[in-house]
C-alpha positions in Angstrom: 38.1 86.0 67.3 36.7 85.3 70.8 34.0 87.1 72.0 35.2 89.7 74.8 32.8 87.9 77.7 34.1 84.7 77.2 38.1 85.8 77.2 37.6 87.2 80.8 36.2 84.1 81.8 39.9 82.8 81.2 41.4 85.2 83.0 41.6 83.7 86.6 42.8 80.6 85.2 45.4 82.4 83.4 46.4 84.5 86.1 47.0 81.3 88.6 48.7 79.7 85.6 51.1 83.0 85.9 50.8 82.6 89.8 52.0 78.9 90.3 54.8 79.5 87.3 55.9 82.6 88.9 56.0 80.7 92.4 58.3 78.1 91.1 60.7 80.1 89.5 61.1 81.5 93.0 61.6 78.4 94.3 64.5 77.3 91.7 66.2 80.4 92.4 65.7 79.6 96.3 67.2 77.0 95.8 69.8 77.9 93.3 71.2 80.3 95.7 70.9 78.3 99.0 72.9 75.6 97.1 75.9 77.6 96.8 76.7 77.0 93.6 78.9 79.3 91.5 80.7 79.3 88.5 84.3 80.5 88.2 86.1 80.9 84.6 89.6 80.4 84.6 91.5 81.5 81.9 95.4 80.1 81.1 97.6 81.8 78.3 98.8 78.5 77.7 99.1 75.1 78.4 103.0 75.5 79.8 103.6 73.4 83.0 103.9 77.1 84.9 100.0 77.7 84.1 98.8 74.1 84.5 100.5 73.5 87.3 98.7 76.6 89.1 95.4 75.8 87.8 95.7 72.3 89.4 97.2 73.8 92.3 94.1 76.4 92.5 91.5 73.5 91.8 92.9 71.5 94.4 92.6 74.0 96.8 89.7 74.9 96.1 88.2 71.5 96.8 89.8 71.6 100.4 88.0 74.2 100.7 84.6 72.7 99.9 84.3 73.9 96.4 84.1 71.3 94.5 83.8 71.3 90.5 80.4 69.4 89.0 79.0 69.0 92.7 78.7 72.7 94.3 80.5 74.8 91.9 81.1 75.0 88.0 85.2 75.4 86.9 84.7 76.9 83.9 88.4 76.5 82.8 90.0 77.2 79.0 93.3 77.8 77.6 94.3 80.4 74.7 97.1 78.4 73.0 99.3 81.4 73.4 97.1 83.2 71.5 96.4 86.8 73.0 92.7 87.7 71.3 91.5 84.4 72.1 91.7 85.4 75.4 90.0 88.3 75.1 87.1 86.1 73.5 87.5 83.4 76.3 87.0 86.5 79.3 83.6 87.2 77.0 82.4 83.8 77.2 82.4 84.2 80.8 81.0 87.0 81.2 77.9 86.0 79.6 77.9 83.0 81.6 78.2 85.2 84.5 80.3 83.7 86.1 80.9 84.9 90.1 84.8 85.2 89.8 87.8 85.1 87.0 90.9 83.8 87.8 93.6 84.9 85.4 96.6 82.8 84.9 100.0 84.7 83.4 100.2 88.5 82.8 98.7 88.6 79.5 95.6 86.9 81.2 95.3 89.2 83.9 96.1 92.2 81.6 92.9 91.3 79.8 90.5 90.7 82.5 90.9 94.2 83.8 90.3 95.6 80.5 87.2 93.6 80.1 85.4 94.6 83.7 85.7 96.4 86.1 82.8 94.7 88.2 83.9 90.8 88.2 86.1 89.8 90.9 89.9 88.8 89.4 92.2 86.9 91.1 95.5 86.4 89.1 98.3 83.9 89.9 101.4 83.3 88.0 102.5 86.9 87.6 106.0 87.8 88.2 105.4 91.6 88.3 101.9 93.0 88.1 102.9 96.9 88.9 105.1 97.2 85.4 101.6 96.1 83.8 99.8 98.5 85.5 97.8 96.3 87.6 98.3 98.5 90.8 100.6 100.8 92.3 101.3 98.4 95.4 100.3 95.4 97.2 97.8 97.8 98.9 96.7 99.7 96.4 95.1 98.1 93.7 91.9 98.0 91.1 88.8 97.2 93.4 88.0 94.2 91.6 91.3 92.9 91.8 93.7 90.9 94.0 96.2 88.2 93.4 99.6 86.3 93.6 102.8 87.7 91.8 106.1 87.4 92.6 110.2 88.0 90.7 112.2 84.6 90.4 115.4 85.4 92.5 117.3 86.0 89.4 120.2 88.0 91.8 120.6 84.7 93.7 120.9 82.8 91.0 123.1 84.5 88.7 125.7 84.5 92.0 125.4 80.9 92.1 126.3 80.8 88.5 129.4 82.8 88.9 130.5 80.1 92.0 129.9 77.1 90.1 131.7 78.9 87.1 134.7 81.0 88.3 136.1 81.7 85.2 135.3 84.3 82.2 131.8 83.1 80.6 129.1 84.3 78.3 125.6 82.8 79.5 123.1 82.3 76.7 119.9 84.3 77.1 116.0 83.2 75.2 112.9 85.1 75.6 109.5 86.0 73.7 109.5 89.7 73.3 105.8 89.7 73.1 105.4 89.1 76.7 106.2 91.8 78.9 106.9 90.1 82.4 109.8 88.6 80.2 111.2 91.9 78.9 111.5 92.7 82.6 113.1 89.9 83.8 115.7 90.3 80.4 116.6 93.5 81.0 117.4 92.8 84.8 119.0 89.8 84.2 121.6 92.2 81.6 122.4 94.2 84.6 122.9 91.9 87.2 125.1 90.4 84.4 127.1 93.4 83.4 127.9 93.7 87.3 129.6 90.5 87.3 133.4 91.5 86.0 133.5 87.6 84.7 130.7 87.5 82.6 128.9 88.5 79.2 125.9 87.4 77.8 124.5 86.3 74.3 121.3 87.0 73.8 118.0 85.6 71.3 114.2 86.2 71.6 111.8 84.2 69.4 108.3 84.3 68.5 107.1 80.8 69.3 108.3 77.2 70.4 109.4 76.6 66.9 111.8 79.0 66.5 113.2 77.8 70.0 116.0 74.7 68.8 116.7 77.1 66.5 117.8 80.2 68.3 119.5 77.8 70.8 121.8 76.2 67.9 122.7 79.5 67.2 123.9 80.5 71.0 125.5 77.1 71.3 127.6 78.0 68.1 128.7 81.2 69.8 129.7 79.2 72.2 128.6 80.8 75.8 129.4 78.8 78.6 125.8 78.6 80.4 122.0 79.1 79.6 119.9 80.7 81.7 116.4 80.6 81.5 114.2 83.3 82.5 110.3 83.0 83.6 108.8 83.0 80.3 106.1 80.4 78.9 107.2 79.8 75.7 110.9 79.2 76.9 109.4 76.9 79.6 107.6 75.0 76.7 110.3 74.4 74.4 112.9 73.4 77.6 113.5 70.1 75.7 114.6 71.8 72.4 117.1 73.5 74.8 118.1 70.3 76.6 118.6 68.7 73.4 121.5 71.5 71.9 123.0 71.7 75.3 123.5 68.4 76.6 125.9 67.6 73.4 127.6 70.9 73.4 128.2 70.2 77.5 126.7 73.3 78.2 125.1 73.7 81.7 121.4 74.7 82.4 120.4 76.9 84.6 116.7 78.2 85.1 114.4 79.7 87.3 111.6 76.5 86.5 111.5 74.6 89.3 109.8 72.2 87.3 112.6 71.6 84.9 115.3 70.1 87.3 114.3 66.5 86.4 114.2 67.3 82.9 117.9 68.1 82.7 118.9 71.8 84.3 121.6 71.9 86.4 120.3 74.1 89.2 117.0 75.8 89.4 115.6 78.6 92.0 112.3 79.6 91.7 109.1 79.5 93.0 106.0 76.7 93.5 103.6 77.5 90.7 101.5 74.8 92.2 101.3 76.9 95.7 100.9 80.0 93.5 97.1 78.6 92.8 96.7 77.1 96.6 97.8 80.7 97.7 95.1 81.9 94.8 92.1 79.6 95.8 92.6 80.9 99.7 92.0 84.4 98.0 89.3 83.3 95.5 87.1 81.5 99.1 87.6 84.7 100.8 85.9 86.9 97.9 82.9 83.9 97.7 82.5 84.1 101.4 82.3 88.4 101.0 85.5 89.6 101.2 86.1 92.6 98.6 89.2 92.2 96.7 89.9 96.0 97.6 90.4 94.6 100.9 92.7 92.0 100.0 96.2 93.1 99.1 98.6 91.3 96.5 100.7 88.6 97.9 104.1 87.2 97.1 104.8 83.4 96.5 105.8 81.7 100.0 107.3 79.1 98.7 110.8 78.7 96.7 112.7 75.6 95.7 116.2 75.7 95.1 117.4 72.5 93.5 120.7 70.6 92.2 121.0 67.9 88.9 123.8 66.2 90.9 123.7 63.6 87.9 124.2 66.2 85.5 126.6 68.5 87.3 128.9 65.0 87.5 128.4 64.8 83.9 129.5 68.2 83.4 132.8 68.1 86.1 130.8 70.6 88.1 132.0 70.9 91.9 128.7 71.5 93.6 130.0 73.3 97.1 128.8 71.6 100.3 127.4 75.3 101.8 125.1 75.0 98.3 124.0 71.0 98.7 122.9 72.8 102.3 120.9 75.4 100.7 119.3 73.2 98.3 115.8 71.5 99.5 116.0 69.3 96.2 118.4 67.2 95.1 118.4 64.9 91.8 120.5 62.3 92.1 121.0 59.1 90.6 117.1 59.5 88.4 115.9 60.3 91.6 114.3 63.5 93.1 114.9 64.1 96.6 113.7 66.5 99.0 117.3 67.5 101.1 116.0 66.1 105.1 118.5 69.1 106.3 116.4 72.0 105.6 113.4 72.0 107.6 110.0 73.4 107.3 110.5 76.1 109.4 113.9 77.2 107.8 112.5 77.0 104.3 110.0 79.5 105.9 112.3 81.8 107.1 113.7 82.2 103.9 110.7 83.3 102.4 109.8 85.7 105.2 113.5 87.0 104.7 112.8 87.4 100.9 109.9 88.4 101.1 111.1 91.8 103.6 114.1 92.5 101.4 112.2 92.7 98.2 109.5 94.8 100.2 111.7 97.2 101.9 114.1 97.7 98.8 111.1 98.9 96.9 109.9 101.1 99.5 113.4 102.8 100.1 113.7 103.7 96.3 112.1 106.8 96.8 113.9 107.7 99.5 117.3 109.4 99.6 117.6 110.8 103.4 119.4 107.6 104.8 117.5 108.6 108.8 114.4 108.3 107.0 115.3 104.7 105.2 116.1 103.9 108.8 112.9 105.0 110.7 111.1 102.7 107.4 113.2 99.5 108.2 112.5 99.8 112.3 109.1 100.7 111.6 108.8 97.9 109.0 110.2 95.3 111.3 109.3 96.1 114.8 106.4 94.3 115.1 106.2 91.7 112.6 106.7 88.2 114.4 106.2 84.3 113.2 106.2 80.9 114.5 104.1 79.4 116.7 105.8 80.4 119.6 106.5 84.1 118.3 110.4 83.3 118.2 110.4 85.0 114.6 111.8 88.3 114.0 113.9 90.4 111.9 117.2 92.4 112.6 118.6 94.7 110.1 122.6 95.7 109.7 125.2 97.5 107.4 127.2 95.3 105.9 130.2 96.8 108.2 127.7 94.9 111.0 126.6 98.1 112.9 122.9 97.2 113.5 120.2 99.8 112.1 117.1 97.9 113.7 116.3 95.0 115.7 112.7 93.5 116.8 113.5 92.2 120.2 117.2 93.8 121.3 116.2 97.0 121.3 119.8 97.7 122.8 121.8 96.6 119.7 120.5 99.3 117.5 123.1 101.6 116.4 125.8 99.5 117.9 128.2 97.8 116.2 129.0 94.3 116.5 131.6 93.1 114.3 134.1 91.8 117.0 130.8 89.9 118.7 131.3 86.3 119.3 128.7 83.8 120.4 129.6 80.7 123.5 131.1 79.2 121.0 133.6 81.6 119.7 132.6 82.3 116.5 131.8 86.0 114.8 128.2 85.8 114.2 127.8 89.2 112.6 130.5 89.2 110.0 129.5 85.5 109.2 126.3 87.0 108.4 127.3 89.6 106.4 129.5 87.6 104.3 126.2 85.5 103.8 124.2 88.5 103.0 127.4 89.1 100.6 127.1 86.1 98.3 123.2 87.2 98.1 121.9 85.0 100.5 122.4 82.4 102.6 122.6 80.0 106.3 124.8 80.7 109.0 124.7 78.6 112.3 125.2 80.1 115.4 124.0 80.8 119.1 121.9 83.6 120.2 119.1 84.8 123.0 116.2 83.5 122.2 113.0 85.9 123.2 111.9 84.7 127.0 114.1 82.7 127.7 117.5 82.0 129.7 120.9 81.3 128.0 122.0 81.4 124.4 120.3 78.8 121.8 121.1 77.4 118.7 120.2 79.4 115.8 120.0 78.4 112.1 120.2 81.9 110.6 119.4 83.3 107.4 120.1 86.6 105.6 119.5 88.8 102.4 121.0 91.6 101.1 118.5 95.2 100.8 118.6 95.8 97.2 120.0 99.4 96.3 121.7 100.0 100.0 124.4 99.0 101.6 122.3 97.1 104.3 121.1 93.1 104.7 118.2 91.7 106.8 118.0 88.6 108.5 115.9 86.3 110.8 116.3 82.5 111.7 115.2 79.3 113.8 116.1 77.8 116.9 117.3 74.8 116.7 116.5 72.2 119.5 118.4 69.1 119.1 121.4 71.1 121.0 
């Protein structure tokens, strides 16, 4: 052992050893910081083209933004095969590489995170209803740590397009994974859109995994329904080719709310842009980076939906595709080609969304409500001041399908009126034209109108929505200039 004397003689060195060390580990987390660097797990539930199609949407997005992976940030993404625990064990991982935000792809990815921590920011994308999970009461009111992009396929829309294209009596073929939850949703309010429908049944099969898929479609084929209709739901989505490959033989239309699966052989698809689900998710995950609470960001719907038509398979089927639906489309499939339909603009495909959007919103809101004067003073209130466009030429009006308005942003003077003997300059009854749109569950009606500031009556490309659970529809539109 050292003599005591000569160890304190060390002691200075020792302590500027400590001094200098201490110094640069200062300096490397100086620098650390002021770099900007962050890592951000993302976490899929599988590799279906929904989830992979986000998380390239998100890291795109992201880079835009000026986060980009390997050079100022660290994507720490991974997939759990489907498997749910393995989530669970992929959500650990990054929280001991503490990473600065999770971004939770699918419901049973976001499901997890929130039971993991309560600390690390979420954002979740890909989510077709988070408040039947429990993640939040509203779009307002939400776990602190949480925010995100969900939204319902318009499964209304498109079972009314069914019925058009298929006027007779039919059973339409149902498959779904009973594990997920989202799915059981979206089943059991597909059956009751379905039993309101006089002309149609349904068949129904759920499976575990993409093997049992040909399988339980063999089976529906052999009870011969007249349709399939696919449902958001990953394993489904996965196994789309083992359905393609019983129906195309059996001559036995597609019809799905995957976007993604029009080239691959459905006949018509409405959905939404999983890609644009991450964009809208990396705009929410730069906000948090920059300092933004999630508290203070509230859940948003998808903005962007894509209804397309197979016109090559439709032909191959005998399938009259109406021109009001070729209209409505924004893709077309024709002839091995996709095509994005040059008729519906930008701005109109907008307006749909914004019209969506305000009828899924105010039909939840009115559920709770049975006093029709307050549903009324909720839809003025709701509308009055919402505008869009560039040039503020955006709003909503409200009516009763017997075209007496309830609310209107701009014509204060219509309310309460009635207009279903109004005709435009050009003769045509613009009201019950709309209400006959907001009938079939949607759709376009042309027609002239005032436009806000401004002299004379302008061409309008209209479009309206029905108010789930009342007897009313909202609409909004886009001047047309080219008149």
């Amino acid at each position: 052992m050292k003599p005591y004397h000569k160890m304190l003689r060390h002691i200075p060195q020792l302590l500027l050893v400590l001094a200098v060390a201490s110094i640069f580990l200062f300096l490397s987390s100086c620098a650390d910081r002021s770099s900007g660097k962050v890592k951000i797990g993302i976490v899929l539930v599988n590799d279906a083209e929904i989830y992979t199609l986000t998380r390239d949407g998100f890291v795109e997005e992201m880079k835009k933004q000026g986060f980009e992976d390997k050079k100022n940030c660290d994507f720490l993404i991974q997939s759990a095969n489907g498997d749910i625990p393995t989530i669970g064990m992929i959500l650990d991982n990054f929280k001991n590489e503490k990473v600065s935000l999770i971004v939770a792809v699918g419901t049973a990815s976001v499901q997890n995170a929130i039971q993991k921590t309560s600390e690390i920011p979420i954002v979740f994308a890909t989510v077709a209803d988070p408040f039947i999970v429990g993640i939040g009461k509203s779009d307002d009111d939400h776990p602190a740590n949480v925010t995100g992009i969900y939204g319902t396929a318009p499964y209304v829309e498109l079972l009314q397009i069914v019925d058009g294209l298929l006027p007779n009596k039919k059973t339409i073929g149902l498959l779904w994974n009973p594990t997920f939850a989202n799915s059981v949703h979206n089943i059991e309010m597909l059956k009751d859109g379905i039993s309101k429908v006089p002309t149609m049944s349904f068949e129904g099969m759920t499976v575990a995994g993409t093997n049992d898929v040909l399988q339980a479609t063999q089976y529906l084929a052999n009870k011969k329904v007249n349709a399939f209709f696919l449902v958001a739901d990953a394993t489904i989505y996965d196994s789309f080719e083992s359905i393609v490959k019983v129906a195309r033989p059996n001559k036995i239309p597609i019809f799905s709310v995957d976007v993604e699966s029009l080239t691959d052989g459905a006949t018509v698809v409405y959905g939404y842009d999983y890609k644009e689900s991450g964009v809208q998710a990396a705009q929410m995950a730069v906000k948090i980076l920059n300092g933004t609470s999630p508290k203070e960001i509230p859940f948003e719907m998808y903005k962007y939906s894509t209804l397309g038509v197979n016109l090559d398979v439709t032909k191959s089927l005998g399938i009259q595709i109406p021109s009001d639906l070729i209209l409505k489309a924004n893709c077309l499939f024709e002839n091995g080609q996709l095509k994005k339909n040059q008729k519906l603009t930008q701005e109109s495909q907008t307006v749909v969304y914004y019209v969506h959007t305000a009828a899924m919103e105010i039909g939840r809101m009115l559920r709770d409500l049975s006093e029709d004067e307050k549903k009324i003073e909720l839809i003025r209130s709701y509308i009055d001041t919402v505008r869009f466009y560039h040039d503020k030429s955006g709003y909503f009006y409200v009516y009763n399908f017997a075209c007496l308005n309830i609310a209107h942003a701009t014509q204060k003077d219509l309310v309460g009126k009635n207009l279903y003997n109004y005709t435009d300059t050009k003769g045509k009854f613009v009201i019950r034209e709309l209400s006959e749109a907001a009938k079939k569950g949607g759709d376009f009606v042309e027609f002239y109108w005032q436009k806000p500031d401004t002299k004379g009556e302008k061409k309008k490309l209209g479009y309206v929505e029905p108010i789930s659970g009342t007897d009313y529809f909202i609409g909004s539109g886009v001047y047309l200039f080219n008149d």
